[in-house]
KEKOLDO-639240 format. One record per residue (C-alpha): residue number from 1; x, y, z. Coordinates in steps of 0.1 Angstrom, whole numbers, padded with zeros to 4 digits. Layout:
REM KEKOLDO-639240
+--------+-------+-------+-------+
| drenro |    px |    py |    pz |
+--------+-------+-------+-------+
|    NUM |     X |     Y |     Z |
...
+--------+-------+-------+-------+
This chain:
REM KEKOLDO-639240
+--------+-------+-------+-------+
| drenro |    px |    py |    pz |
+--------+-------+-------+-------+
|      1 |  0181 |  1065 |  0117 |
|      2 |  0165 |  1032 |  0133 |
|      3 |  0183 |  1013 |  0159 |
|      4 |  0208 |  0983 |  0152 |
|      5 |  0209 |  0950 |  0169 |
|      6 |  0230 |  0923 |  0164 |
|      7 |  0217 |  0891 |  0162 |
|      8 |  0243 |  0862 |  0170 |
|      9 |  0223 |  0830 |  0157 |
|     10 |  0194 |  0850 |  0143 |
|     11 |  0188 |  0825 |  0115 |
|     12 |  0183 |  0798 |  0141 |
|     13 |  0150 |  0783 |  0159 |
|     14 |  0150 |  0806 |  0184 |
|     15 |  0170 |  0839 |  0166 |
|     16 |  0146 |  0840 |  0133 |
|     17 |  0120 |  0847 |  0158 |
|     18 |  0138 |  0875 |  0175 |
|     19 |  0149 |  0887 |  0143 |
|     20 |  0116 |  0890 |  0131 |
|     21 |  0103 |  0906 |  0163 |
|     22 |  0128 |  0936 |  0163 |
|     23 |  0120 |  0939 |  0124 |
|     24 |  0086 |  0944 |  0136 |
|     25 |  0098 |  0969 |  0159 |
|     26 |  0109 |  0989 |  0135 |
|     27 |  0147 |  0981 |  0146 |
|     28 |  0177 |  0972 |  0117 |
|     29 |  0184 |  0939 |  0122 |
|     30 |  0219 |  0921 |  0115 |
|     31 |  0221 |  0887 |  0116 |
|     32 |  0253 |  0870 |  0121 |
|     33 |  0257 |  0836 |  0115 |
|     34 |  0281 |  0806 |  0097 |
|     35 |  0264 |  0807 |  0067 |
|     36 |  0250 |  0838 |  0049 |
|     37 |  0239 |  0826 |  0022 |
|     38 |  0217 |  0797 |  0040 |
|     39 |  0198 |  0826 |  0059 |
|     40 |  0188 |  0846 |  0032 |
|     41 |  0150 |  0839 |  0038 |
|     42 |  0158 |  0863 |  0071 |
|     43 |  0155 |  0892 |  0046 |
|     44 |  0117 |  0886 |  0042 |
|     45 |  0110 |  0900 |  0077 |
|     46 |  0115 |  0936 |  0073 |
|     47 |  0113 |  0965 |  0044 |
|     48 |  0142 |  0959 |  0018 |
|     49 |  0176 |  0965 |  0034 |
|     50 |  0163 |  0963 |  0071 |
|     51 |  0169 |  0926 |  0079 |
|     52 |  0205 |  0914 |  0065 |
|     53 |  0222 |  0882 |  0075 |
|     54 |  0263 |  0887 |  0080 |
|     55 |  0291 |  0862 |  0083 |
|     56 |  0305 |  0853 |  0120 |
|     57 |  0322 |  0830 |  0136 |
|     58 |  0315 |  0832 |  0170 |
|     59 |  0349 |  0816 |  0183 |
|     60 |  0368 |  0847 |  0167 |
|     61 |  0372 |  0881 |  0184 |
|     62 |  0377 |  0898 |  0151 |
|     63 |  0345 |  0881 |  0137 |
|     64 |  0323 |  0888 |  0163 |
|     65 |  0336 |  0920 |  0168 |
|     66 |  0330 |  0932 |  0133 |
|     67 |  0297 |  0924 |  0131 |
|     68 |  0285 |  0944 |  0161 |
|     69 |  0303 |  0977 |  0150 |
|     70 |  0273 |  1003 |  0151 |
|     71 |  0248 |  0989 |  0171 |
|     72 |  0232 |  0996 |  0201 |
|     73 |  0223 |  0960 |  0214 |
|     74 |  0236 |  0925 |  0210 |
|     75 |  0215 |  0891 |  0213 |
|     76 |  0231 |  0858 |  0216 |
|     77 |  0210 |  0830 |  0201 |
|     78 |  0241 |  0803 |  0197 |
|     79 |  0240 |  0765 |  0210 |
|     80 |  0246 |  0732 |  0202 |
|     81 |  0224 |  0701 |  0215 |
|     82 |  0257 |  0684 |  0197 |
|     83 |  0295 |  0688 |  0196 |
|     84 |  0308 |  0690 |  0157 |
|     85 |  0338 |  0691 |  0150 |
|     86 |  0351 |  0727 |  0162 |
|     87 |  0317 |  0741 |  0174 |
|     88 |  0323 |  0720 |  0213 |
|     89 |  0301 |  0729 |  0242 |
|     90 |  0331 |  0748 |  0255 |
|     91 |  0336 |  0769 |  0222 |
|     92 |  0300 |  0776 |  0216 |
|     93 |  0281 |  0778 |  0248 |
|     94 |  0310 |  0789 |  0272 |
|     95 |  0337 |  0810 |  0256 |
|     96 |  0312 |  0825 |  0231 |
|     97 |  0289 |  0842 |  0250 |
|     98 |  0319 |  0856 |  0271 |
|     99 |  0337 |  0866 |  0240 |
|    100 |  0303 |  0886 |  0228 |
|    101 |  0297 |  0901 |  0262 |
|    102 |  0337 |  0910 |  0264 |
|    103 |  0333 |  0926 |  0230 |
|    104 |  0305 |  0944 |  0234 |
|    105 |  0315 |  0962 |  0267 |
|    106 |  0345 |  0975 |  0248 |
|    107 |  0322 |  0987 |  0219 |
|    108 |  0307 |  1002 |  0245 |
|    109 |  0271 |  0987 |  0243 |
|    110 |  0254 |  0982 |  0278 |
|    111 |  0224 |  0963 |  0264 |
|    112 |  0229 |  0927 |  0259 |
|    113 |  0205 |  0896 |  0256 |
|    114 |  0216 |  0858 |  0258 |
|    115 |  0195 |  0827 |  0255 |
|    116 |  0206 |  0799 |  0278 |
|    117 |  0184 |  0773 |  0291 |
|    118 |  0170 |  0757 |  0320 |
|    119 |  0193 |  0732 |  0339 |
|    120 |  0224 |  0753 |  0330 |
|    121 |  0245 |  0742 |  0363 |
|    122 |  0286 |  0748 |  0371 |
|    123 |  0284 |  0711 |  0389 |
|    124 |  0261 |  0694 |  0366 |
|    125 |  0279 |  0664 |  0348 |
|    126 |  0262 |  0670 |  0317 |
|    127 |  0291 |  0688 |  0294 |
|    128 |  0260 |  0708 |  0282 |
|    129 |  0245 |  0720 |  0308 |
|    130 |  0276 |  0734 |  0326 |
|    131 |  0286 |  0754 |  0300 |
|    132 |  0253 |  0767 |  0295 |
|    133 |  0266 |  0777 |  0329 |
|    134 |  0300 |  0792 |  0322 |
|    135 |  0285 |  0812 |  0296 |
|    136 |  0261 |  0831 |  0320 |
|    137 |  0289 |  0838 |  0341 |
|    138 |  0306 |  0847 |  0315 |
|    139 |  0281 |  0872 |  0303 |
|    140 |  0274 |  0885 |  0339 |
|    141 |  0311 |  0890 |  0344 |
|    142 |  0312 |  0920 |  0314 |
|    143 |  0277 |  0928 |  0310 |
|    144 |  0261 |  0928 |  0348 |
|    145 |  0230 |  0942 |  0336 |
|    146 |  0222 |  0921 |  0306 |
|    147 |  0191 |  0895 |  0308 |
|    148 |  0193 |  0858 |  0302 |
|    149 |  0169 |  0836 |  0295 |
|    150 |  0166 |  0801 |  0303 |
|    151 |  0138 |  0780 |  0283 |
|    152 |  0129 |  0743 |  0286 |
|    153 |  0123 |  0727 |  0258 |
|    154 |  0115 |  0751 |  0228 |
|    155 |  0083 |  0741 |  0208 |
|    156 |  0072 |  0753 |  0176 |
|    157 |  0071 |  0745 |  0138 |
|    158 |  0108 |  0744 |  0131 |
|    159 |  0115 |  0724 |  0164 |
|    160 |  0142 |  0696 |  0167 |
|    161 |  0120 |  0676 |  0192 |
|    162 |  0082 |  0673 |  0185 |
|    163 |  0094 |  0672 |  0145 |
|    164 |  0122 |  0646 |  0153 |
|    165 |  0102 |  0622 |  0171 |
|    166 |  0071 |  0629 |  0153 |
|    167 |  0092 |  0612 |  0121 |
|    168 |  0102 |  0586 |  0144 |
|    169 |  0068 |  0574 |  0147 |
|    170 |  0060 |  0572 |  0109 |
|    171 |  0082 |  0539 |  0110 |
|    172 |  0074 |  0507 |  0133 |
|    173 |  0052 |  0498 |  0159 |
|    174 |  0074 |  0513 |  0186 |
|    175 |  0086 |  0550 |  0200 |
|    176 |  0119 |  0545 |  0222 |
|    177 |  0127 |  0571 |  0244 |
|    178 |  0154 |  0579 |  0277 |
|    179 |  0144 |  0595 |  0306 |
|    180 |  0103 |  0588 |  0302 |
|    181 |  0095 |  0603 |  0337 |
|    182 |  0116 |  0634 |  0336 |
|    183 |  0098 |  0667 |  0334 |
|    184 |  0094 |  0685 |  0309 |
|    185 |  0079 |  0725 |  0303 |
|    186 |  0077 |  0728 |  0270 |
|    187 |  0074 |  0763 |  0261 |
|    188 |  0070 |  0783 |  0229 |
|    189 |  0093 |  0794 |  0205 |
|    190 |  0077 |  0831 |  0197 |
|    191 |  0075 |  0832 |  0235 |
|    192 |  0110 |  0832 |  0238 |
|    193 |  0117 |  0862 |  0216 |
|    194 |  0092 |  0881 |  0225 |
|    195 |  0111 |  0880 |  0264 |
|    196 |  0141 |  0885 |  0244 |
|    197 |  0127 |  0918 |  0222 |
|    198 |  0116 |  0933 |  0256 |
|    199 |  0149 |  0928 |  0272 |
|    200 |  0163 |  0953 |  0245 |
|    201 |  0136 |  0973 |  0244 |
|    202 |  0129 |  0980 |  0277 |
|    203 |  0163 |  0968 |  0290 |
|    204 |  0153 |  0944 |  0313 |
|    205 |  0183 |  0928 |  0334 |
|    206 |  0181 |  0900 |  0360 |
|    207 |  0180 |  0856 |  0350 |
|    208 |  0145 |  0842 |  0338 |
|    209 |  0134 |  0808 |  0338 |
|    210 |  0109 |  0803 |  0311 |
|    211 |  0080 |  0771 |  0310 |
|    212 |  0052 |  0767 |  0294 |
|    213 |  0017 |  0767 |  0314 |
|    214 |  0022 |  0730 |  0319 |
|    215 |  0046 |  0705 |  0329 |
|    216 |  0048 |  0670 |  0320 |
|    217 |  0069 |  0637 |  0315 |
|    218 |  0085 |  0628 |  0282 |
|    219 |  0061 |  0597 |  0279 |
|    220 |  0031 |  0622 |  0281 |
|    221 |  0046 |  0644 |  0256 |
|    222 |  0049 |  0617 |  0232 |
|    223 |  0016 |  0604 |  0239 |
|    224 |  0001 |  0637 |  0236 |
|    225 |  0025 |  0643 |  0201 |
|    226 |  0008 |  0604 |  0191 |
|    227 | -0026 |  0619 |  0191 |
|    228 | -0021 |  0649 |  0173 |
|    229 | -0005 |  0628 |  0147 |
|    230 | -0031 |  0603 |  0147 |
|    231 | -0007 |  0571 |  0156 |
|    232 | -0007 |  0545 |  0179 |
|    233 |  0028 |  0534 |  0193 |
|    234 |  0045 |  0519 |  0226 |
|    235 |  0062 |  0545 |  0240 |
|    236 |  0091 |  0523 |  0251 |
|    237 |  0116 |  0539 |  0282 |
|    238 |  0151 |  0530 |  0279 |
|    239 |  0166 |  0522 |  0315 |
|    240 |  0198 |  0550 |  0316 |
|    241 |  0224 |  0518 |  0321 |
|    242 |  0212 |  0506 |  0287 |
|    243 |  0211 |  0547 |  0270 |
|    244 |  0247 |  0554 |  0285 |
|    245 |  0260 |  0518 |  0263 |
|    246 |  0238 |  0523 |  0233 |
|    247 |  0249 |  0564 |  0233 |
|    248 |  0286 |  0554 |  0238 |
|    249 |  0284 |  0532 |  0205 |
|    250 |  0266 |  0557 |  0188 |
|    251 |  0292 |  0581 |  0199 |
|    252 |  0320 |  0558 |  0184 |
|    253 |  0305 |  0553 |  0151 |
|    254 |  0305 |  0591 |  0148 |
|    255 |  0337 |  0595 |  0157 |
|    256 |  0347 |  0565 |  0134 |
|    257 |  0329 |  0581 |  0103 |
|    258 |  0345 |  0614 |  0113 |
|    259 |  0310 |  0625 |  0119 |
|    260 |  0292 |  0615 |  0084 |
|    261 |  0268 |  0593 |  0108 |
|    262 |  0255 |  0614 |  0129 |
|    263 |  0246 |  0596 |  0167 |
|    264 |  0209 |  0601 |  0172 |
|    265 |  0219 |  0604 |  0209 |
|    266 |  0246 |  0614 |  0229 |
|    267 |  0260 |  0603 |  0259 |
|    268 |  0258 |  0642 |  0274 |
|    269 |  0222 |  0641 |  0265 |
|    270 |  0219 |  0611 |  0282 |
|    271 |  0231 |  0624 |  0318 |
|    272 |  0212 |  0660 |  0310 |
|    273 |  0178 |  0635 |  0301 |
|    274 |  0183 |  0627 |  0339 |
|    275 |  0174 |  0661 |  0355 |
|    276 |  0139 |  0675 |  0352 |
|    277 |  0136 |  0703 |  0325 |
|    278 |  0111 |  0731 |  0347 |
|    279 |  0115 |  0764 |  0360 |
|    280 |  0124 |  0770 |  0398 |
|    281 |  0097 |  0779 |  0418 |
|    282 |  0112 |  0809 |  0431 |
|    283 |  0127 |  0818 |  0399 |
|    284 |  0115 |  0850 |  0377 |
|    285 |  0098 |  0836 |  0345 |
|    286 |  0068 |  0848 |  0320 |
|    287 |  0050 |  0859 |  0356 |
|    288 |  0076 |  0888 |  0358 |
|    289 |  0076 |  0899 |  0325 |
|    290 |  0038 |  0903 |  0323 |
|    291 |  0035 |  0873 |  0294 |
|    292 |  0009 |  0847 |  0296 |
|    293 |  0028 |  0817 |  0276 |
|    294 |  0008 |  0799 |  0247 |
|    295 | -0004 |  0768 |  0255 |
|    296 |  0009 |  0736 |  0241 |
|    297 | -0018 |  0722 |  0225 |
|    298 | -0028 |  0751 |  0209 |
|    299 |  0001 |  0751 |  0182 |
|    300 |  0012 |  0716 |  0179 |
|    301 | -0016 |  0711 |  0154 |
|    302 | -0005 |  0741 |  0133 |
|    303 |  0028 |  0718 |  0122 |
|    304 |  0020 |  0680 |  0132 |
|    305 | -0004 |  0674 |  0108 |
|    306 |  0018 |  0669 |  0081 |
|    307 |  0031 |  0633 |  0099 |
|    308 | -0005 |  0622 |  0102 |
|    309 | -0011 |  0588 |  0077 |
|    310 | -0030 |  0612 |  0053 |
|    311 | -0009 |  0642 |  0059 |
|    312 | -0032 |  0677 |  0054 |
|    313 | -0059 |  0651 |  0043 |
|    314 | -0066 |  0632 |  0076 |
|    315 | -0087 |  0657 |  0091 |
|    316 | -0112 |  0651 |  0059 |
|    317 | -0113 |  0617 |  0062 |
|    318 | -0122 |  0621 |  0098 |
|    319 | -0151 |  0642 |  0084 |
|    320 | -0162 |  0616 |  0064 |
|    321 | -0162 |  0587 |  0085 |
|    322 | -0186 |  0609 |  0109 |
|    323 | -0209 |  0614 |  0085 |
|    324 | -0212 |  0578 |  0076 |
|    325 | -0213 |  0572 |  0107 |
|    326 | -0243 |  0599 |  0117 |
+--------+-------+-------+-------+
């Protein structure tokens, strides 16, 4: 019989395309997440009965226990950019990974995954980024040998950053954004998992930061995002005094509305916008693992062009104009 792995956020940006890499690898694939029924499309990436979503909540022992019964590896895909109502950075992104790590030494599986990201610091004052922290150390405390991962920012067609402020700049002449001169390493999604699939596979131990083959500021990300999309907008900075007030009365209305409006930024995103987003230079990254990350610009097209004025028509009306114009 094939080997099992345990996907913890396998429906997810980043777990879908772990899930469909072990699938590929010939693996049985169980996919544990909130909502079963909303991950059903998980199923398409292996023969019938190979890829099969199952329910878990990650703050239970019971839950997460259950759904790693039988296998022989565990990956953690969970985070939040967000706190909601019980899912806090403390429940998700500390105690969870601990919990799975806990869990799985007792079950007696030795090979364990877990996606963090870059910036993930015990003193940082972002709420985020230390237990991104806690987590690891919580991992590493049962499961010595496992690998984490640390990606900047995750790119690719089902992203929450390129799509987010792509829309954005459909309305109005302007593109606000906080933090325009941090750095930035945006890196791919399938990237990602496939570090992640050769951490089981070959299990790989040890902390790797992972950015893409370049590194550059917000602004230039939206300016480079404003060309793919064919739009011209100010790409406006907001000074961090001005983010932290806006944020904390975003924050309020939230909390007012009892989280029906949702803020469209925090003010823990806020203080993590402050700190650069790039691999260490001494840290292990795609080097080590013998992967040569996917350029930028050579996949933003593949999804952007549906915000273009024309949509999947724009490129033909460029087509035209040059021949009228020739």
């Amino acid at each position: 019989m094939s080997k099992l792995v345990t996907i913890y956020g396998g429906s997810g940006f980043v777990g879908r395309y772990v899930a469909r890499r072990m699938a590929k690898e010939g693996w049985r694939v169980r996919v544990a997440v909130r909502r079963p029924n909303e991950a059903l499309f998980v199923r398409t990436y292996g023969v019938v009965g190979q890829v099969e979503p199952v329910l878990c909540n990650i703050r239970d022992d019971a839950s997460v226990a259950a759904v790693m019964q039988g296998a022989d590896a565990v990956v953690n895909c969970v985070g939040v950019l967000a706190e909601a109502g019980k899912n806090t950075f403390d429940a998700v992104q500390s105690e969870g990974p601990a919990r799975i790590a806990r869990l799985a030494r007792e079950a007696g599986i030795t090979r364990m995954v877990h996606v963090s990201a870059i910036g993930a610091d015990m003193e940082n004052e972002s709420n985020y980024a230390r237990t991104k922290a806690e987590g690891e150390a919580g991992v590493l405390k049962h499961q010595p040998d496992a690998m984490i991962l640390r990606p900047s920012i995750v790119f690719g067609p089902e992203d929450e950053f390129f799509n987010r402020f792509a829309n954005m700049a459909r309305f109005g002449p302007v593109l606000p954004v906080v933090g325009a001169n941090t750095l930035f390493q945006p890196v791919y999604v399938d990237d990602v998992a496939k570090a992640a699939v050769m951490g089981v596979l070959d299990d790989i131990s040890g902390v790797y930061e992972l950015g893409g083959p370049v590194t550059k500021t917000f602004r230039e990300l939206m300016q480079h995002m404003l060309e793919e999309i064919r739009r011209r907008r100010l790409v406006l900075n907001i000074p961090f005094p001005i983010a932290r007030i806006m944020a904390f009365g975003f924050d309020m209305v939230q909390a007012i509305s009892l989280g029906l409006i949702k803020s469209p930024i925090t003010r823990d995103q806020v203080k993590n916008l402050r700190n650069d987003n790039v691999a260490a230079e001494d840290a292990q990254g795609f080097d080590a693992l013998g992967i040569t990350p996917t350029a930028m610009i050579s996949v933003l097209p593949e999804y952007m062009w549906r915000f273009r004025p024309s949509g999947q028509y724009d490129a033909i009306k460029e087509s035209a104009r040059n021949l009228r114009s020739s």
